[in-house]
C-alpha positions in Angstrom: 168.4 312.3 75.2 167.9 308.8 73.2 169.9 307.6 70.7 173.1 308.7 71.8 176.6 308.0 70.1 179.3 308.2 72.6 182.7 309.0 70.5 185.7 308.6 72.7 189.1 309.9 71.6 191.6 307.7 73.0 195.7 308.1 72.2 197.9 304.9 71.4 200.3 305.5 74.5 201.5 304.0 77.5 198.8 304.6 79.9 196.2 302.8 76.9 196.9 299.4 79.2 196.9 301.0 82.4 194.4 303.5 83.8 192.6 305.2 81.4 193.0 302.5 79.0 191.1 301.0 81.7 188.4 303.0 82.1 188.1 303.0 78.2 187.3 299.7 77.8 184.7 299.1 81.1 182.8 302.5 80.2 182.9 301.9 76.3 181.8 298.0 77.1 178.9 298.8 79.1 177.8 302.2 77.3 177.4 299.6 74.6 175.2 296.9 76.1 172.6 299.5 76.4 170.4 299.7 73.7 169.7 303.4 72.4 173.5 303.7 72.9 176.2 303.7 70.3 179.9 303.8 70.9 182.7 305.0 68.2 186.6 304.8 69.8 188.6 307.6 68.1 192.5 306.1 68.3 194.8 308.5 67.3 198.4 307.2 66.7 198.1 303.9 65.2 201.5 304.2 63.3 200.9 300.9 61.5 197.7 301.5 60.2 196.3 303.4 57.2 195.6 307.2 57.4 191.9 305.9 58.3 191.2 302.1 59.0 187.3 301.6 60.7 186.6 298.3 62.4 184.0 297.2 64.2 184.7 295.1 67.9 182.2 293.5 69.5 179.8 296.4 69.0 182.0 299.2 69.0 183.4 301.3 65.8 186.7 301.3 66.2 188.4 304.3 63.9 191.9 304.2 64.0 194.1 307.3 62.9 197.7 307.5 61.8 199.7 310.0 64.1 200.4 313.5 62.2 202.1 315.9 63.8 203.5 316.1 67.3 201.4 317.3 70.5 204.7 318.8 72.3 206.7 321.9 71.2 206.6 325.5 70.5 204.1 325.7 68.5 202.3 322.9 69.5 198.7 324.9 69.4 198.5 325.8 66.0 200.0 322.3 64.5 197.0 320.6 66.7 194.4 323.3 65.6 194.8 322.6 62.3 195.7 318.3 63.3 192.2 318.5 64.7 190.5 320.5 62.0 192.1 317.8 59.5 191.1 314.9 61.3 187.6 316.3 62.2 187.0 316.6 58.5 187.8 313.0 57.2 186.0 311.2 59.1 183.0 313.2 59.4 181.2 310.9 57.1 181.9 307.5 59.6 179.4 309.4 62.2 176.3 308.6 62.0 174.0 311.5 62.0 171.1 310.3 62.9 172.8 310.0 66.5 173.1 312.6 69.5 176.8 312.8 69.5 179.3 312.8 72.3 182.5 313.8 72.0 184.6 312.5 75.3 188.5 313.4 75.9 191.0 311.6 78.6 194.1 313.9 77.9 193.9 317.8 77.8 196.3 317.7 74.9 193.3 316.3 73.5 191.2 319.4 73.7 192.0 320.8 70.1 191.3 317.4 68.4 188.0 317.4 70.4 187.2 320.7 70.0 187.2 320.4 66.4 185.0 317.6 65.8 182.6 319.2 68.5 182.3 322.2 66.6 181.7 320.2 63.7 179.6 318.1 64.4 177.4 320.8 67.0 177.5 318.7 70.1 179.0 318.5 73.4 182.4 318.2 74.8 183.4 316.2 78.0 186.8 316.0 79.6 187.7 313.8 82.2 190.6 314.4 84.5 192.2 310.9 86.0 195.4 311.9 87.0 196.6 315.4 88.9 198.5 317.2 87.3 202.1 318.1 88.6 202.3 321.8 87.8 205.8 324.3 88.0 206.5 327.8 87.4 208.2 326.6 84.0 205.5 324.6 82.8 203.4 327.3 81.0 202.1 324.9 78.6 200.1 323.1 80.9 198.8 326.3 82.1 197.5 327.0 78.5 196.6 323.8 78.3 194.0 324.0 81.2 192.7 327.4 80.1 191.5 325.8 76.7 189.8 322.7 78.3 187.8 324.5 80.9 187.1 327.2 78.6 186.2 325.2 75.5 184.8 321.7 77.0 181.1 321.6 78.7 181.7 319.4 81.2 184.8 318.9 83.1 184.4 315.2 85.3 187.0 314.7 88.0 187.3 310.5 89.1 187.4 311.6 92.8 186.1 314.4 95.1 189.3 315.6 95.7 190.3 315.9 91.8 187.6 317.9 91.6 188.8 320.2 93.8 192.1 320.0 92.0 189.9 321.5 88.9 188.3 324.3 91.1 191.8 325.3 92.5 193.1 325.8 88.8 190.3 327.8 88.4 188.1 324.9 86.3 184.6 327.0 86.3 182.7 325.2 89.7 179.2 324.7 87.4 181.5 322.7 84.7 183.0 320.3 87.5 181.4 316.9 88.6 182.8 314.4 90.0 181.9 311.0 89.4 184.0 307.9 90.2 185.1 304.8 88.3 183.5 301.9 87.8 183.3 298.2 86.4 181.4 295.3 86.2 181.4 292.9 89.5 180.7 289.8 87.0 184.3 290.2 85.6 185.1 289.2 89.9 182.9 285.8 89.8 185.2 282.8 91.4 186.5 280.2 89.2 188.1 276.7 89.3 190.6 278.0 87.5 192.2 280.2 90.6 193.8 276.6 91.9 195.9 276.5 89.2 197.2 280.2 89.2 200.2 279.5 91.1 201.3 276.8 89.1 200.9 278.7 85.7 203.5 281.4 87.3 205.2 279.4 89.7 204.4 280.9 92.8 205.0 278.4 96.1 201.8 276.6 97.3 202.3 277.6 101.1 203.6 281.1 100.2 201.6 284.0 101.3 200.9 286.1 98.4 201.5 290.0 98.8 200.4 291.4 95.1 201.1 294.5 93.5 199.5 295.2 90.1 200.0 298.1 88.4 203.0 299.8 86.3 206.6 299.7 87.8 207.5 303.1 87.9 209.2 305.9 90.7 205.5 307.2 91.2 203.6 303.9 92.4 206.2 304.0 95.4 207.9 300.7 94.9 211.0 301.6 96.1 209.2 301.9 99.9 207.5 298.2 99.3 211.0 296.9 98.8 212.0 298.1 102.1 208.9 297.4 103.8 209.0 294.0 102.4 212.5 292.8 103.3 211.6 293.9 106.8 208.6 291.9 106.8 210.4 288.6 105.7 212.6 289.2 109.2 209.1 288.5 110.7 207.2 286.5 108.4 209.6 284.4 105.9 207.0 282.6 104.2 205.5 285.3 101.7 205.7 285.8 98.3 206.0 289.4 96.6 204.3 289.3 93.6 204.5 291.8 90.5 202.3 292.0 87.8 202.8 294.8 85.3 205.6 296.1 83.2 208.2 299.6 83.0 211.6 300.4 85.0 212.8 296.8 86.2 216.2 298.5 87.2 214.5 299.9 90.4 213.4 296.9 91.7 217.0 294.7 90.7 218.6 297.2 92.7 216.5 297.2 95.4 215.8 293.7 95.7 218.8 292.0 95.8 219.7 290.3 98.9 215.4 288.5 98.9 215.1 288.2 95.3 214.3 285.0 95.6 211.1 285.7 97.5 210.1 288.4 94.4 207.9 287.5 91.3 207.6 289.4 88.4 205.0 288.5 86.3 205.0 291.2 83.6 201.7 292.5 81.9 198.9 289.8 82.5 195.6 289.5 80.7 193.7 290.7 83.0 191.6 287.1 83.6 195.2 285.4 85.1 195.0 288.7 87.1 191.8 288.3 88.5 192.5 285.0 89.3 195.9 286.4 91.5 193.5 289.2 93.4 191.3 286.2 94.3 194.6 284.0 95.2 196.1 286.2 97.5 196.5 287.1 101.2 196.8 291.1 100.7 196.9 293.9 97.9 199.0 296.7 98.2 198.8 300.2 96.6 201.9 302.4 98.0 201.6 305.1 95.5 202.7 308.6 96.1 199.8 309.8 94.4 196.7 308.1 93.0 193.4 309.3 92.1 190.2 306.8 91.3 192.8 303.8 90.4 190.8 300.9 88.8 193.6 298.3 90.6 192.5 299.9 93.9 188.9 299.2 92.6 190.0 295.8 90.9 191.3 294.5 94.3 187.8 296.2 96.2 185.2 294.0 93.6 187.5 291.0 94.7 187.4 291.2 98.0 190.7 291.4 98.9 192.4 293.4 101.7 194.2 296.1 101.0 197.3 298.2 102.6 197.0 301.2 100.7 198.6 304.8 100.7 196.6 308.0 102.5 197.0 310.0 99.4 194.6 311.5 96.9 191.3 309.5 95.7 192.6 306.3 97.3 191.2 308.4 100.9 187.9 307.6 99.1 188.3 304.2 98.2 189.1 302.5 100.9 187.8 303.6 104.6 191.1 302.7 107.3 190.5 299.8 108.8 186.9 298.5 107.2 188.1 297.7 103.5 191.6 298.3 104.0 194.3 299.8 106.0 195.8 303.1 104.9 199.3 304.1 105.6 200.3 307.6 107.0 202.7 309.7 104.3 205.8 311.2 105.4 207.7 314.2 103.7 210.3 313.3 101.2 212.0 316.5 100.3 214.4 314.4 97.8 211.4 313.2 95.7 208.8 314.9 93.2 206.4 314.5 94.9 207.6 315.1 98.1 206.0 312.3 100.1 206.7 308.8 100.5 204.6 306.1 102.8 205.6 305.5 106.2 207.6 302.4 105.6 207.1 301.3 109.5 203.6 302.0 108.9 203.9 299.4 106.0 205.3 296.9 107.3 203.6 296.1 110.8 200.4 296.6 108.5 201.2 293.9 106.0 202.4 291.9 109.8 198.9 292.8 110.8 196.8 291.7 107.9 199.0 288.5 106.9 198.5 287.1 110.9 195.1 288.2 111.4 192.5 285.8 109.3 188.9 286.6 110.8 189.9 290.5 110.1 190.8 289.9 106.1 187.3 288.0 106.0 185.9 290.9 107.7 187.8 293.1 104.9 186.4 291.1 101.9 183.0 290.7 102.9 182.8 295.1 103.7 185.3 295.8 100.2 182.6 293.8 98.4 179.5 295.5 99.2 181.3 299.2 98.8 182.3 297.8 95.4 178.6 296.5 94.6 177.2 299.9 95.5 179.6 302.6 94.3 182.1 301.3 92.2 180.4 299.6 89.3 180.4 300.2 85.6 176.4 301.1 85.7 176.2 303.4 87.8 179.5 304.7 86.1 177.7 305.3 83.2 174.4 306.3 84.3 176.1 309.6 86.1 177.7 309.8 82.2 174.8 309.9 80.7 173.0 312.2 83.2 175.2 315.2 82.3 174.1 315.1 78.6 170.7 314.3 79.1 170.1 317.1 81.9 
């Protein structure tokens, strides 16, 4: 199928900085460097914008959306029905119909919207899961939810192998599900001058040892556990750094963190060039997350070549094989939290011991975490396993 235009509906929410925000901007990026490929971003919720606003970024139609309606509540179906059938309508004409059209949704709660304009403009549907859903007897509206994505879009693409086994165990129709995982561009990860001067621009310590965590600072990503495992490794190891780059709950890690504060850096949201620049800078990455699927800073940290302590949960298993790339910690039951696990903070400390003491085995890491990343994490083949669902 030639001539394809890829439409992407994309929310204006948290997670548009983090994750699938993400995986937005690498897959819309290299879907349009290829020629007979055009890409139109659908962003619903731009609050300061007209009703319609189109813009064009380097390549890419941008069509921004004021927010109408709500997409929680009783009666949450028929307002986004008839939100989608609306929307679908006005901005028919900015499709080009000339084109093969794609319609692609991140969110289910984005299924009516997408649904709509699928209909309308007779072409296919794609969802893609990226995060698991946490599912309870009281939450019937994500049941309905997931009834009207598998039954209304025709393709349902899981990041990881085990999300798409999440799909198949909530009854996501097997012939629907692929699973293909996330990707980016290894050219973003080429070395610069400018890494000498990262530490100064933040104010990290020349001789420190760096330990980074990127990502949002949320119950979920399991900081509370680093914390721990981190004071303990200052007992053995005094000379480190802790350093956080990404924004949320600060309150966790003030309380936590109080008696080695001075030894903690939080850098906020970086662009992500300054971040680059830390993944190349520093002695270890860590991902402690109580759950995680195909998480682009796990794949971030894998293109730079930098070793990694990560969680055994979820798509991060796939990621990173124990003790090539990275070094996975064993999760232990935590009946107090949601999700009921937490890393083995013992585990996460004589790991970070292990890697921060051990030079010829975080070469070893960053020379095997670089050619996983070159052949299964990039943003071409990313989009070439797109492409091969609509064109098959």
């Amino acid at each position: 199928m030639n001539n394809l235009n890829w439409i992407i509906i994309q929310s204006e929410e948290r997670g548009a900085d983090y994750g699938v925000g993400s995986f937005a901007r690498h897959f819309s990026f290299e879907l349009s460097k290829r020629a007979d490929c055009q890409v139109t971003i659908l962003k619903i919720g731009c609050n300061k914008s007209p009703v319609i606003k189109v813009e064009e970024k380097d390549g890419i139609t941008v069509i921004n959306i004021r927010q109408i309606g709500k997409k929680n509540g009783l009666d949450s179906k028929d307002n986004q029905i008839k939100i989608g059938r609306n929307i679908a309508r006005a901005i028919q004409s900015y499709i080009p119909g000339a084109r093969n059209n794609v319609i692609h949704i991140n969110f289910s709660y984005q299924i009516f919207i997408g649904h709509e304009l699928a209909s309308l403009l007779e072409c296919k549907l794609i969802f893609t899961q990226h995060i698991l859903p946490k599912i309870d007897n009281n939450t019937k509206e994500l049941d309905g939810l997931d009834v009207e994505v598998f039954k209304k879009a025709d393709a349902l693409v899981s990041v990881t192998k085990n999300g798409r086994e999440n799909l198949i165990c909530r009854l996501a129709p097997p012939n629907k599900v692929v699973s293909i995982y996330n990707g980016i561009d290894p050219f973003l990860f080429k070395p610069t001058k400018e890494n000498e001067c990262i530490r100064q621009k933040y104010g990290i310590r020349n001789d420190d040892k760096i330990v980074l965590y990127a990502g949002r600072l949320d119950g979920g990503k399991g900081l509370k556990f680093l914390l721990e495992a981190f004071s303990r490794l200052l007992d053995k190891l005094p000379g480190c750094q802790l350093v956080l780059a990404g924004d949320g709950n600060y309150n966790e890690i003030i309380e936590y963190s109080r008696s080695f504060s001075s030894q903690i850096s939080t850098l906020g949201f970086l662009p992500f060039h300054d971040l680059v620049q830390l993944y190349q800078e520093a002695s270890l990455g860590i991902i402690p997350s109580l759950q995680e699927e195909c998480s682009y800073v796990a794949l971030e940290m894998l293109h730079s070549g930098l070793p990694v302590i990560a969680s055994k949960v979820g798509g991060l298993r796939e990621i990173f094989t124990h003790e090539k790339e990275g070094l996975l910690v064993d999760m232990l039951p935590n009946l107090n939290g949601i999700y009921c696990n937490q890393p083995d903070v013992n585990q996460l400390t004589d790991k970070m011991v292990q890697l921060l003491t051990n030079k010829e085995l975080r070469e070893e890491m960053k020379r095997l975490a670089q050619v996983k990343a070159n052949s299964k994490f990039t943003a071409q083949r990313m989009v070439d396993e797109y492409i091969s669902i609509v064109t098959n």
